[in-house]
Backbone as CSV, one residue per row, in Angstrom:
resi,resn,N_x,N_y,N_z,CA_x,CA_y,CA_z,C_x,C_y,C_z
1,UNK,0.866,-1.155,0.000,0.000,0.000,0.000,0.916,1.221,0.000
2,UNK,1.052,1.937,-1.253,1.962,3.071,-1.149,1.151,4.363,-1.290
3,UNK,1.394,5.131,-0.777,0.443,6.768,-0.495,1.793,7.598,-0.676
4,UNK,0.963,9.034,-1.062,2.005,9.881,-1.660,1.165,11.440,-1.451
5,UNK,1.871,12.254,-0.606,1.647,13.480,-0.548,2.752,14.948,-0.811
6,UNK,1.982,15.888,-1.202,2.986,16.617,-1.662,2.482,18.163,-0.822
7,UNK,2.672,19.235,-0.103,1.699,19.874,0.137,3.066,21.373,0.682
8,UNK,2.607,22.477,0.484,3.272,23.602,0.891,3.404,24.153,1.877
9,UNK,4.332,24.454,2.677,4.127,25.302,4.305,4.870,26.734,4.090
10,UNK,4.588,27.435,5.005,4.894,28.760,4.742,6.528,28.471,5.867
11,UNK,7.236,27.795,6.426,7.905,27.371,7.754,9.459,27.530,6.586
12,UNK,10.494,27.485,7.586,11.783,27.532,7.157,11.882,25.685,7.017
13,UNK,12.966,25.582,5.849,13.150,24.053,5.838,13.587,23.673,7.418
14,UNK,14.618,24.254,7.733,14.975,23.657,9.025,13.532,23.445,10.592
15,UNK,12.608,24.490,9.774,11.509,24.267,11.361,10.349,22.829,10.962
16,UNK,10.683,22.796,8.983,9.705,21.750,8.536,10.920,20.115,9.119
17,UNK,11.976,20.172,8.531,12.549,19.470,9.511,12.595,18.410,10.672
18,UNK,12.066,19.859,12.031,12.025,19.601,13.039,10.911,19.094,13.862
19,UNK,9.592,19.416,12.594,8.631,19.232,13.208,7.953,17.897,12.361
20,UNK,8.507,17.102,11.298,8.823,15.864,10.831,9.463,15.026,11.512
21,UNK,10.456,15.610,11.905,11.203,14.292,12.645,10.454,14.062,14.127
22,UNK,10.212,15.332,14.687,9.221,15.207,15.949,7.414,14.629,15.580
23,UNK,7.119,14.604,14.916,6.004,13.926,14.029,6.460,12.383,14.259
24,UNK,6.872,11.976,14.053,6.939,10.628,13.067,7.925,9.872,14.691
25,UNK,8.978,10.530,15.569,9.316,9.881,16.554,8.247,9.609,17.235
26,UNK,7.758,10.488,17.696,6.460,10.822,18.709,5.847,9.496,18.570
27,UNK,5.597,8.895,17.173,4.785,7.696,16.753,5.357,6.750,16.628
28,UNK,6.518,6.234,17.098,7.129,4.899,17.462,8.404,4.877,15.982
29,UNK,8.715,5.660,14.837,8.893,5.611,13.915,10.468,5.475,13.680
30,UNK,11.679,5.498,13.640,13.320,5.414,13.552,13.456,6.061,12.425
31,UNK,14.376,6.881,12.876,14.779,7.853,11.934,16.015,6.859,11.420
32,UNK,16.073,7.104,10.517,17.125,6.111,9.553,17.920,6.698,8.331
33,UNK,17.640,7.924,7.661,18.118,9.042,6.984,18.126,10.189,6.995
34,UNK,19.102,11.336,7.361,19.068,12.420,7.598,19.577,13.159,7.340
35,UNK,19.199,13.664,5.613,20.230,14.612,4.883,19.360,15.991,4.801
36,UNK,20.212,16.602,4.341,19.998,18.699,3.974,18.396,18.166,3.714
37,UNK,17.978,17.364,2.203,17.040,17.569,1.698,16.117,16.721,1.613
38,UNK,16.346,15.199,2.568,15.191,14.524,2.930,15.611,13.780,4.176
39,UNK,14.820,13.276,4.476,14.570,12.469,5.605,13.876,11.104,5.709
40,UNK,14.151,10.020,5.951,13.572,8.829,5.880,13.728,8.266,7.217
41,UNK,12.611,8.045,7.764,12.102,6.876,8.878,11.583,5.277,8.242
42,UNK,11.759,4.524,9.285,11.434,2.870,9.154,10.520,2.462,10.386
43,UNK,9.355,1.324,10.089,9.048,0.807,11.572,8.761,-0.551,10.890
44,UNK,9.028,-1.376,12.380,8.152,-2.456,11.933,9.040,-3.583,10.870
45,UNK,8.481,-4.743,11.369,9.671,-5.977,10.212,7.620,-6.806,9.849
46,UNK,8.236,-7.568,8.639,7.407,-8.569,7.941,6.871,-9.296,9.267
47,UNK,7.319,-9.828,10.489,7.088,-10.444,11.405,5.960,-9.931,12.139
48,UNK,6.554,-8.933,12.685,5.611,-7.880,13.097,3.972,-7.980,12.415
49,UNK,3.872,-7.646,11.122,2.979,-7.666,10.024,2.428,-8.752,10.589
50,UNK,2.516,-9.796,11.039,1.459,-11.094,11.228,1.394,-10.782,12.648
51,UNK,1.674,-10.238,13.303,1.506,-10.368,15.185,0.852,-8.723,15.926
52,UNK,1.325,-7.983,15.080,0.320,-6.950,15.662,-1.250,-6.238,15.206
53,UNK,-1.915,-5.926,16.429,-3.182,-4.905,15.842,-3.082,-3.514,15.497
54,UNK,-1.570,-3.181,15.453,-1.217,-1.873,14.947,-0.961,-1.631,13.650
55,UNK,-1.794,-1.403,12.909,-1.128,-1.365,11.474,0.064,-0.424,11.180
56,UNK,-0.055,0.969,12.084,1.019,1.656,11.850,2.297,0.946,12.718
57,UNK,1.963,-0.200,12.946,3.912,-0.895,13.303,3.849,-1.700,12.195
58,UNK,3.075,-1.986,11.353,3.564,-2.770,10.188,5.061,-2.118,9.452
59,UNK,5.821,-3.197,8.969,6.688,-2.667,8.168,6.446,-1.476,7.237
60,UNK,7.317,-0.046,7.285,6.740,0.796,6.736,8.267,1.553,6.537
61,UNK,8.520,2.619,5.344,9.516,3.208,4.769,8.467,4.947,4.724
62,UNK,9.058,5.411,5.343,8.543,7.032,5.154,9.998,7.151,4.715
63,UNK,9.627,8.480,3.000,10.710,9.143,2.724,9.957,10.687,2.668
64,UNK,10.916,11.433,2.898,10.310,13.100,2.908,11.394,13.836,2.408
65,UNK,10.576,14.248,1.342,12.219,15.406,0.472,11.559,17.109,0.485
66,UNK,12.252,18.035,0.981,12.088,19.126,1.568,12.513,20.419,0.336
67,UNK,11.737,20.736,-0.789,11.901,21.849,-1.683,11.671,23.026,-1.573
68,UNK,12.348,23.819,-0.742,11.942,25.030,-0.609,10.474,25.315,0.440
69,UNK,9.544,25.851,0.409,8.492,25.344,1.225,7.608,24.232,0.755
70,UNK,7.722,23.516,-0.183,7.147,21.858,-0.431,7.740,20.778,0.382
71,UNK,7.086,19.978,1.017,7.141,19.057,1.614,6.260,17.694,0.647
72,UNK,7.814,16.787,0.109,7.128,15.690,-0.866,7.278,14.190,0.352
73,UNK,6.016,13.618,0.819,6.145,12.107,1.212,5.561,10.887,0.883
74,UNK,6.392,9.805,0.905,6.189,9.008,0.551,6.499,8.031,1.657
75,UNK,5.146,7.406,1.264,4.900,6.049,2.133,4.205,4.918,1.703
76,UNK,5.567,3.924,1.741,5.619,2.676,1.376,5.336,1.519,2.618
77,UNK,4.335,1.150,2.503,3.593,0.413,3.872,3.111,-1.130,3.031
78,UNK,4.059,-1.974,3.938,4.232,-3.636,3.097,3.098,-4.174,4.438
79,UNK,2.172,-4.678,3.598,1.118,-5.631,3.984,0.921,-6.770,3.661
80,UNK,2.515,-7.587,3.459,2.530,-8.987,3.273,1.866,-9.294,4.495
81,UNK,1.021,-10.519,4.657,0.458,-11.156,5.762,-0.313,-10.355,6.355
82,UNK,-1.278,-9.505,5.487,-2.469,-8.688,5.510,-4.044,-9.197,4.947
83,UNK,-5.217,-8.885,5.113,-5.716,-8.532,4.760,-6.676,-6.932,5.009
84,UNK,-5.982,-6.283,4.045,-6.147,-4.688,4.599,-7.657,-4.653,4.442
85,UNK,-8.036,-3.982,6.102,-9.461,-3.361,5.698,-9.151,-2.119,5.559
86,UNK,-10.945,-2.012,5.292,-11.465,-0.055,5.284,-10.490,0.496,6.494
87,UNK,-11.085,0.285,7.540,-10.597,0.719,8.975,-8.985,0.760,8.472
88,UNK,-8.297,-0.148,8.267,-7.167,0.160,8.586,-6.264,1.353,7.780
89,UNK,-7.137,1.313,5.850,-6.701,1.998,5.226,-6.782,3.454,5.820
90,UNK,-8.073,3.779,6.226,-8.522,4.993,6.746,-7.538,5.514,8.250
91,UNK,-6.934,4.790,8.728,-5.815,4.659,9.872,-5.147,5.496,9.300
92,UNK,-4.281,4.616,8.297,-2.852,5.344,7.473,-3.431,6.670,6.984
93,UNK,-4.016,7.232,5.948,-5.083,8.215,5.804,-4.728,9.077,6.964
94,UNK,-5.235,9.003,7.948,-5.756,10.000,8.708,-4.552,10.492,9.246
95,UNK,-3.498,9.511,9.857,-1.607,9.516,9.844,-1.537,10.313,8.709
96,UNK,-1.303,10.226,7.631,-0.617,10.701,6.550,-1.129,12.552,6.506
97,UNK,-2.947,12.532,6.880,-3.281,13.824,6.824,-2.908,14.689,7.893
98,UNK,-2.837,13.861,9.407,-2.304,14.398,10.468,-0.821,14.785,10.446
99,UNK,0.030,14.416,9.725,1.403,14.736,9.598,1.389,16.610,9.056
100,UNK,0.439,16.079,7.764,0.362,17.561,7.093,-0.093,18.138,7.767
101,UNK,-1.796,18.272,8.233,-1.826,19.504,9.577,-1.460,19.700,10.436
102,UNK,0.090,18.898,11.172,0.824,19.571,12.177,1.622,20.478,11.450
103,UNK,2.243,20.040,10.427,3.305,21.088,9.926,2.504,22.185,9.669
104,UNK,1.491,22.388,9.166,0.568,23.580,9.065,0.163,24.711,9.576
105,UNK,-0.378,23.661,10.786,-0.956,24.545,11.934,-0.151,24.825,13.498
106,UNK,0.873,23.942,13.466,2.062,23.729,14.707,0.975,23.017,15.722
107,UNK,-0.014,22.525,15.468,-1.082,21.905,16.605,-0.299,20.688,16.302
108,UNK,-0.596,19.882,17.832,-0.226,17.809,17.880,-1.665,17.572,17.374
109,UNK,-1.297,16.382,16.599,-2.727,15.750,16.208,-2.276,13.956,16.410
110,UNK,-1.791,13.850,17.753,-1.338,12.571,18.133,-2.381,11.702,18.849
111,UNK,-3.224,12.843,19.733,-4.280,12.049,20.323,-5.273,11.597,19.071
112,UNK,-5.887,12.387,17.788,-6.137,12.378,16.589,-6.386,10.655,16.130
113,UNK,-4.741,10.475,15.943,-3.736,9.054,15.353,-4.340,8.207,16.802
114,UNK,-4.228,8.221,18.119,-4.072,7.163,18.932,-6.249,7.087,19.395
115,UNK,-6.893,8.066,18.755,-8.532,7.766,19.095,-9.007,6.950,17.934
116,UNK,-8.313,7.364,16.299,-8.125,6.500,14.925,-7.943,4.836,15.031
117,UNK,-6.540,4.808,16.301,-6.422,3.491,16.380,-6.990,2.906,17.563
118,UNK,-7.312,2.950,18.287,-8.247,3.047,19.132,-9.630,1.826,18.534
119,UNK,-10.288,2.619,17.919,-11.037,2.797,16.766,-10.713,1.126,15.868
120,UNK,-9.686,1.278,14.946,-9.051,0.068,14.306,-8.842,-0.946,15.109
121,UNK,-8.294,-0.414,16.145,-8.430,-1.821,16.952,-9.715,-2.754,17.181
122,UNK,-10.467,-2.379,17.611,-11.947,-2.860,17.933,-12.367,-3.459,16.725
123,UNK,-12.514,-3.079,15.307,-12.670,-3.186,14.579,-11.562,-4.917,13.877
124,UNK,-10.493,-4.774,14.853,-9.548,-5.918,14.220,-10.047,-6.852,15.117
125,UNK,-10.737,-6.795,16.210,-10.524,-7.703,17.047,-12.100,-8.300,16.921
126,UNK,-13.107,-7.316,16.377,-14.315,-8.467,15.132,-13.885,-9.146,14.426
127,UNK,-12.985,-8.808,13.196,-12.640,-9.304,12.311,-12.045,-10.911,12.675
128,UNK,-11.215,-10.928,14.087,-10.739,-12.115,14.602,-12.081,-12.984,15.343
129,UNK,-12.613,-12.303,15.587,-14.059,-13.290,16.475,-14.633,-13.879,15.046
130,UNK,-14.949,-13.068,14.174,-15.664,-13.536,13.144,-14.435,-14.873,12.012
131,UNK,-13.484,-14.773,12.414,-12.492,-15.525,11.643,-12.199,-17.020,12.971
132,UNK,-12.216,-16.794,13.968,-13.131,-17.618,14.946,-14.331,-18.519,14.660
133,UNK,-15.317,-18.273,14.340,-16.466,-18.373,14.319,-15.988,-19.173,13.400
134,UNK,-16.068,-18.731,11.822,-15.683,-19.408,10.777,-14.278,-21.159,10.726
135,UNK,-13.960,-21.154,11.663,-12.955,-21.659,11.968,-13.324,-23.020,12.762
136,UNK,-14.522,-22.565,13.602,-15.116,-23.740,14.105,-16.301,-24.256,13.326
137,UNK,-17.454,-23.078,12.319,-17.892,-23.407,11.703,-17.326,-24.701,10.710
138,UNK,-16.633,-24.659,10.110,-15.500,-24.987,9.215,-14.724,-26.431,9.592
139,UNK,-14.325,-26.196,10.915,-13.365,-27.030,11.871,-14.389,-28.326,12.347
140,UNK,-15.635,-27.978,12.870,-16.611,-29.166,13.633,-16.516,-30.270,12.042
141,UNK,-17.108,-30.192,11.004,-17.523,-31.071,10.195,-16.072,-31.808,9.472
142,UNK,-15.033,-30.696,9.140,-13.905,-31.163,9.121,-13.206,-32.042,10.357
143,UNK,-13.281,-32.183,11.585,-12.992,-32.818,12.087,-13.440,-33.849,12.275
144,UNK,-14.647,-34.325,12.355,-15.755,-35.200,12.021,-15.115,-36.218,10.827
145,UNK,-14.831,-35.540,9.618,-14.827,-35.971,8.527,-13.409,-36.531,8.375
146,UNK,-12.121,-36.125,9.163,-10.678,-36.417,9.405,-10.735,-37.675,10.263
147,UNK,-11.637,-37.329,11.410,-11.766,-39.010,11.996,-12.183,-40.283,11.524
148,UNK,-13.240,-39.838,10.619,-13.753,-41.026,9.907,-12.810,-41.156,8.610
149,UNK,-12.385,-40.645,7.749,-11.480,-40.903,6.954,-10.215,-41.161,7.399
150,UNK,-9.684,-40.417,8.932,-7.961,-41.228,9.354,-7.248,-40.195,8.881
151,UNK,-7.755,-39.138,8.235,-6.738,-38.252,7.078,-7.020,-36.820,8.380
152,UNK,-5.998,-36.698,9.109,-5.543,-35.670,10.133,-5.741,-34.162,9.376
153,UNK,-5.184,-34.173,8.474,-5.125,-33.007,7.523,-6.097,-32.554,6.966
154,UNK,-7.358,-32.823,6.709,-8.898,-32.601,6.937,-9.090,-31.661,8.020
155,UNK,-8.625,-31.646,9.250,-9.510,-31.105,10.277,-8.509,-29.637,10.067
156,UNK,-7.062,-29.560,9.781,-6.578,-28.362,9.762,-6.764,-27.128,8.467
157,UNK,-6.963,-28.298,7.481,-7.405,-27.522,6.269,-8.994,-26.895,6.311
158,UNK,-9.826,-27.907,7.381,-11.050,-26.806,7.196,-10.788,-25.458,8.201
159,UNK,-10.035,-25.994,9.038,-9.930,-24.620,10.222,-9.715,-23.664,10.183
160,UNK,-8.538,-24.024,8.677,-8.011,-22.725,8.282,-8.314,-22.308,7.562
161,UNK,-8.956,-22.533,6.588,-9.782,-22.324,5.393,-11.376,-21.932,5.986
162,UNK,-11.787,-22.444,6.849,-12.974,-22.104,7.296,-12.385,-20.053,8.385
163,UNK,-11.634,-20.008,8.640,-11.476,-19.011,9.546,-11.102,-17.834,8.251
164,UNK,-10.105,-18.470,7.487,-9.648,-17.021,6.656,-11.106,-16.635,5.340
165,UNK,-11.874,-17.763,4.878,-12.563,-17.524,4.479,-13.591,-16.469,4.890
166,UNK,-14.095,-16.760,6.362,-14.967,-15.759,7.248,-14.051,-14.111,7.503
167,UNK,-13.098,-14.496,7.546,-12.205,-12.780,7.231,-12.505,-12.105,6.317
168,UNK,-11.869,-12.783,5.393,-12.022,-12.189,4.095,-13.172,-11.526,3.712
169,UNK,-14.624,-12.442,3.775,-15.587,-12.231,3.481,-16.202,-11.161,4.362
170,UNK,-15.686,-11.205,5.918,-16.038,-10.188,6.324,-15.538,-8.630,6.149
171,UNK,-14.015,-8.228,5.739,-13.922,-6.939,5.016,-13.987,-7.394,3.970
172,UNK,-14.511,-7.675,3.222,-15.187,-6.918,1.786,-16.099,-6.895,2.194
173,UNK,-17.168,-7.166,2.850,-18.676,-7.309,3.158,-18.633,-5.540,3.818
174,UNK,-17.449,-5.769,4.510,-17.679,-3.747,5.347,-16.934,-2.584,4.339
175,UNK,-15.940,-3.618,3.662,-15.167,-2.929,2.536,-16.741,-2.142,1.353
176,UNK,-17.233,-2.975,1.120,-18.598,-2.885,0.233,-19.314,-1.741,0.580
177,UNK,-19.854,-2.032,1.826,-20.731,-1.272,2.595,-20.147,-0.196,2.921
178,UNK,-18.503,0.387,2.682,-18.308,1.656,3.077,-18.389,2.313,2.011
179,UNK,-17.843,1.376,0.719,-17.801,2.405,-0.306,-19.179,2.467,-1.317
180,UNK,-20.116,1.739,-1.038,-21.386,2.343,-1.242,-22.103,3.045,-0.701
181,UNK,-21.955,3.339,0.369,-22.330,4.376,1.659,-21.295,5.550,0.991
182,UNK,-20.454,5.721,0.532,-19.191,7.176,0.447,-19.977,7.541,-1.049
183,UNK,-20.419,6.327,-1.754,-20.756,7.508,-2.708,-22.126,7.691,-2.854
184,UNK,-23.376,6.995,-1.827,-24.596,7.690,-1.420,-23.962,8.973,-1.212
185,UNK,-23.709,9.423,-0.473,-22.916,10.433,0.000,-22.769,11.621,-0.735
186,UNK,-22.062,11.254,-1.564,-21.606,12.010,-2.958,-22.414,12.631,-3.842
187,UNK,-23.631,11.829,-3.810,-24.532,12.268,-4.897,-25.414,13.096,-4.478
């Protein structure tokens, strides 16, 4: 999932800078490049990506190149061992917009990012009840069906197949429902 913003401040490079790198620490982020004219932070390994409900600790590459009063970023956010919902896209989103209206306005918009995830969280931890559900749905008849056939590998293939199936199906089912709801909206 790569996002890309470009946006103008009226601030000296050195105060846009300062208030990037204080941005992006503030949020768990490692500064990892730090020249005249950009700046790059890292969080987060592929591992991570399968074990946390934070999407913003997923493996992630922020680069920021500093033109005069333009501020160009880029963010490269690896969701191997994902299935990205709405919620989570709208996470990064709201991060990416909160970065720009601090440099803007010199306001924190950290509580902003941590009520967002807040928010995502709850939302991840349906997604796991319902991938649950599916899992035993899935798991009872498959196991049933592994005992009487002797074939062990029956009961794990429905479990798991019964659980990621009920995921899946459940963001696109909210995936659906948001973006037909955004463009009721619209019209």
């Amino acid at each position: 999932m790569d996002r890309k913003i470009k946006f103008t401040t009226n601030k000296s490079r050195e105060k846009m800078r300062e208030g990037t790198i204080t941005y992006f620490q503030s949020q768990g982020f490692n500064l990892t490049n730090n020249d005249e004219l950009s700046i790059q932070f890292e969080r987060g390994s592929i591992l991570r990506n399968m074990l946390t409900f934070n999407p913003l600790k997923w493996k992630s590459i922020v680069e920021i190149s500093f033109d005069k009063n333009d501020i160009i970023a880029n963010f490269e956010i690896n969701t191997v061992f994902q299935a990205v919902s709405h919620q989570e896209e709208n996470l990064w989103q709201e991060f990416i917009s909160n970065y720009q209206k601090t440099l803007q306005t010199n306001q924190s918009f950290i509580s902003e990012n941590e009520a967002q995830l807040k928010d995502t969280r709850k939302s991840s931890y349906q997604y796991v009840r319902r991938s649950m559900l599916g899992a035993i749905i899935f798991g009872l008849p498959g196991g049933l069906l592994a005992h009487l056939t002797g074939i062990n590998l029956l009961m794990l293939v429905a479990v798991v197949g019964g659980g990621l199936l009920f995921l899946v199906m459940s963001i696109n089912k909210d995936k659906s429902k948001t973006y037909s709801h955004d463009k009721d909206s619209q019209q």
